[in-house]
GUVEX-439623 format. One record per residue (C-alpha): x negated, y, z negated. Coordinates in steps of 0.5 Angstrom, whole numbers, plus 500, padded with zeros to 3 digits. Layout:
REM residues N
XYZ;...
//
This chain:
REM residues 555
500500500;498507502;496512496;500518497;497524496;498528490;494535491;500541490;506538488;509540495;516545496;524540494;529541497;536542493;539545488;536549483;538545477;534539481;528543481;528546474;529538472;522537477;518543473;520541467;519533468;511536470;511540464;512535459;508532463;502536462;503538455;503530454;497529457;494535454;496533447;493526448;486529450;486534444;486528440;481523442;477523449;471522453;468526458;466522465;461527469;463525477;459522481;458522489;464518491;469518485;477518487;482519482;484512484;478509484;476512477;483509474;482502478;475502474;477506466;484506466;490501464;494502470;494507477;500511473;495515469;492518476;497524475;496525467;489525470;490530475;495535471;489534465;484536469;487541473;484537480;487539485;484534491;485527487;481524493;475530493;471530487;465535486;459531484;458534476;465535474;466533467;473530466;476529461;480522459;483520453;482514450;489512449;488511456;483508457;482500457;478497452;475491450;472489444;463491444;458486440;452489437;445484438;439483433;433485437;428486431;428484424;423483418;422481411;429477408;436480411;443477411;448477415;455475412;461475417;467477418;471472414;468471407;464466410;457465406;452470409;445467411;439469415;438474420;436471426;433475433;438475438;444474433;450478435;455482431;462483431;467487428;467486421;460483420;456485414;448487414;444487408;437488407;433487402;426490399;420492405;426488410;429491415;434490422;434493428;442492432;442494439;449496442;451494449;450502452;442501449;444505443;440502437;441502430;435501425;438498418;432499414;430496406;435496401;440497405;447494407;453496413;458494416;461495422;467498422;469498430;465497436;470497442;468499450;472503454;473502461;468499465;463501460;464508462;464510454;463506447;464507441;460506436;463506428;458503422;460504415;453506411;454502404;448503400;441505404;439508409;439508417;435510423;440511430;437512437;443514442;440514449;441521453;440520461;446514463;451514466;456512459;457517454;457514447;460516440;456513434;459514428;455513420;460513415;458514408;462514401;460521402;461524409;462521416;456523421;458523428;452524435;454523443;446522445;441524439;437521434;438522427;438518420;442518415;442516408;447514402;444514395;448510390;444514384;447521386;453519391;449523396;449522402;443525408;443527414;437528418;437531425;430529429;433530436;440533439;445535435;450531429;457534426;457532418;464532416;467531408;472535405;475537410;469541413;464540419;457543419;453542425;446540424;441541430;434537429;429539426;434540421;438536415;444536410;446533404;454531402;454530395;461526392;467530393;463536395;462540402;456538406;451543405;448548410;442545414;435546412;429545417;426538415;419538412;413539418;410532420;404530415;397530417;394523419;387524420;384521414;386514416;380511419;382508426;379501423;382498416;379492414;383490408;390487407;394488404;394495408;393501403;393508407;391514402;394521405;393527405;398532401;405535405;406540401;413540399;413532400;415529393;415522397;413518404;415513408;411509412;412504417;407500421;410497429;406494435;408498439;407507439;415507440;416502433;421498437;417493435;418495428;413490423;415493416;417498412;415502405;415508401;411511394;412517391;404518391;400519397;397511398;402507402;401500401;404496407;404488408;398483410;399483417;394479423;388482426;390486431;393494434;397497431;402504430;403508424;409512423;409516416;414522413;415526408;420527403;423533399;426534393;433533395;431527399;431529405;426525410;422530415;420529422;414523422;407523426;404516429;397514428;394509431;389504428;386497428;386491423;380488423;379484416;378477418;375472417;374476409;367477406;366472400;366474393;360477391;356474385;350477384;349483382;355486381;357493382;353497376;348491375;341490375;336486379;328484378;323487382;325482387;332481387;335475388;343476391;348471391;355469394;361465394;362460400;367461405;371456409;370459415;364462415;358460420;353464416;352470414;350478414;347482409;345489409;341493402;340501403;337506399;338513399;339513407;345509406;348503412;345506418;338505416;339499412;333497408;334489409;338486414;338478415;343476420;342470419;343467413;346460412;344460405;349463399;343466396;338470399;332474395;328480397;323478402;318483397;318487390;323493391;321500387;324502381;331505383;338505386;340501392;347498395;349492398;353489402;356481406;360480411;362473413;361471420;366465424;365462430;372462432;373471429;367473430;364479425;369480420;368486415;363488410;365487403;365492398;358496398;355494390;351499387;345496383;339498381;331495381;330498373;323502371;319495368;316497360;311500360;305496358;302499352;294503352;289500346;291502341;287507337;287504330;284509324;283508316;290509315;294511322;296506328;297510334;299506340;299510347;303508354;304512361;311515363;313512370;318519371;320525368;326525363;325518361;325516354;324509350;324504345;319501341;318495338;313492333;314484330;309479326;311474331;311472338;319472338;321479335;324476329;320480324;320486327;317492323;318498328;325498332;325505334;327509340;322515341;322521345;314520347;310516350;307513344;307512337;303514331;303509326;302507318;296502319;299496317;296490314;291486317;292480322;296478328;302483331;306483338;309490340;313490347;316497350;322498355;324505358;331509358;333513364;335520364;342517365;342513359;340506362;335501358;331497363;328490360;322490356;316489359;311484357;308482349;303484347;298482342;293486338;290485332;289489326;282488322;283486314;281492310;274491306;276493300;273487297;266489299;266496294;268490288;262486289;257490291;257493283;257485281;251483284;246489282;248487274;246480277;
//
């Protein structure tokens, strides 16, 4: 059947009264059509080719919408459309079919519970969501849902929702979206650049946030009943109370229960990421940030990818050290934000970083970090399954880039310095090298030190009543302790004494055997071991002689 042509509606004949009942009957027509736009639509921008008729054939329920659209829309030619015409269509008219929402990314421990009090169980990739189904997500989990027109709806940690409708109008000519925000937080991503026009809608116990192609986030915190909208692209309404505050991006908004949306405010600038070193070597992952001012908080989440839709996990802290999960070897993207003191989240930055913390270096024996080692030390470690051999590095002053030994090789767990090391400070390092992963990282640096030996004492100078006992100062600010004994063991010590300066200046003691040692402090306080024993003998005095000498001249 031909389609009549419904441009200007043409001239009757007949009486007047026909005519009047013919404008009247468009009138109403019109009104009712106006009506029922006002109330609920979606706009279709025209493309080349579009009619009227087969715009209806492809969205509405049936060709008798095709007037309401044209008296709707004041088309005057149903059969030539402009290219870029928004036409406005009500849903009432429009045919629909139920829309389904599909798992596309998800970590950690998350439940889905569906529509019918069936037991929830564990979320899996490729999983699809209906009217009515419930999300729950526990501590660093999240979910990633992805509608039917690209939409994407990121349920992150501690989180619950339900969706409430997903319905899909004409031939996927519009969607609408509704999910009801329980308790949590939610990151939505609505594209821009398609033919579809979307409505997604967040609903909290608070406010209601609703977006036709935008990217924002919101959040309904239990322990103040507020609710929390942030804006990074387009445009989102919020709307509680009887009250719509449009929030632009960059800007954000706070709902509290039974109270108005707040007026926007800009959300915090995007935290500095330069001081996370582009190689970590550690797991769990630990990123210290530099300060935000005004952020009470961060959250961070690591992805595989720089647009983070291959989300790894999540995590937050109220101080500037992040700490993430344990993750294989390999590339990834950090994402950071700083939060405000009403909650709010601001705007993110992305840094790129490698993981390279495997095969792990082994657990360091010897010497510890703060330990002492002898003129030639002696380094010791625990073995690692996985290691082939391994690498040490010891630095002085000059640090890791012009290390002082440096064995490559080692497929021993102890190794010793191939010569004595002067006195001093030193670090050291060891890495576990695998057949399989290569190189891994460097343990921690351990300071020890090589002490100042004792000192060996000069000949003592020993006069009729005075025992004095002189060594050499190795470094300036050193002092020392002394000690004198009867036996070889120092159990019988009769000088135990920490003295200023290199000597001591003695009562004579009696005649016979006696062992002294020295050990030197530092200026920082640290005792070095004593040094070597040493012997000296003190003579008997002759007092005996001034006895008999009387004795024999009487005899």
């Amino acid at each position: 059947m031909a389609k009549p042509h419904l441009g200007a509606v043409p001239r009757q004949p007949g009486r007047s009264r026909r005519r009047r009942g013919v404008l009247a009957a468009l009138l109403g027509s019109v009104l009712a059509c106006c009506a029922a736009v006002n109330a609920d639509e979606w706009i279709y921008v025209v493309r080349p080719g579009d009619t009227l008729w087969t715009l209806t054939e492809r969205h509405l329920k049936h060709f008798g919408y095709v007037t309401r659209l044209q008296a709707a829309n004041g088309v005057d030619n149903p059969y030539a459309l402009p290219p870029g015409m928004r036409l406005r269509i009500p849903l009432d008219w429009s045919r629909r079919r139920p829309g389904v929402a599909r798992v596309v990314g998800h970590g950690g421990t998350c439940t889905l519970a569906r529509d019918g009090g069936a037991a929830p169980v564990g979320i899996a990739m490729g999983a699809e969501l209906s009217v009515g189904d419930e999300v729950t997500c526990a501590a660093n989990s999240y979910v990633t849902l992805e509608f039917e027109d690209g939409s994407q709806l990121r349920v992150q940690p501690d989180s619950q929702i339900h969706l409430d409708a997903a319905w899909v109008y004409g031939d996927a000519g519009y969607f609408v979206h509704d999910v009801a925000l329980q308790r949590g937080r939610t990151e939505s991503s609505v594209p821009q650049q398609q033919p579809a026009a979307t409505r997604l809608r967040i609903v909290t116990p608070a406010s209601t946030t609703s977006v036709r192609g935008t990217r924002f986030r919101v959040a309904a915190d239990e322990s103040d009943a507020a609710s929390r909208s942030e804006v990074e692209h387009g445009r989102v309404s919020v709307d509680a109370q009887r009250r719509s505050v449009s929030v632009d991006a960059g800007f954000g908004s706070v709902t509290r229960a039974g109270a108005a949306p707040s007026p926007p405010v800009p959300l915090l600038p995007a935290p500095d990421l330069s001081d996370v070193p582009a190689v970590l070597e550690r797991v769990p992952l630990r990123f210290s940030l530099a300060g935000l001012p005004g952020a009470t908080g961060y959250r961070g989440g690591v992805a595989a990818d720089a647009k983070f839709t291959r989300l790894i996990a999540e995590f937050s802290s109220d101080s500037t050290t992040l700490r993430g999960p344990d993750i294989p070897d390999g590339d990834y993207w950090l994402r950071v934000r700083g939060r405000d003191a009403e909650g709010l989240e601001g705007r993110h930055a992305v840094r790129r970083f490698t993981l390279n913390a495997r095969p792990e270096p082994p657990f360091v024996l010897q010497p510890q970090a703060g330990g002492n080692a002898g003129v030639t030390p002696e380094f010791a470690w625990t073995a690692h399954p996985q290691a082939d051999h391994y690498e040490i590095e010891v630095a002085g002053t000059g640090g890791f880039e012009a290390p002082l030994i440096a064995e490559r090789d080692l497929r021993d767990t102890r190794f010793r310095a191939p010569a004595a090391m002067p006195p001093g400070q030193y670090t050291w390092r060891i890495a576990t090298v695998s057949s399989t992963e290569g190189r891994g990282p460097n343990s921690d640096a351990m300071p020890f030190r090589v002490p100042y030996p004792g000192p060996s004492a000069d000949p003592p100078a020993l006069s009729r009543d005075r025992l004095v006992i002189q060594w050499a100062r190795p470094a300036p600010g050193q002092t020392f302790w002394f000690q004198l004994a009867s036996d070889a063991e120092f159990k019988k010590l009769r000088v135990d004494q920490a003295v200023a300066q290199p000597r001591v200046d003695l009562p004579r003691p009696g005649g016979g055997r006696y062992f002294l040692r020295i050990r030197t402090i530092e200026a920082d306080g640290f005792a070095g071991p004593f040094g070597e024993p040493q012997q000296i003998t003190v003579p008997h005095s002759r007092w005996w002689l001034l006895i008999l000498a009387p004795l024999a001249l009487l005899a």
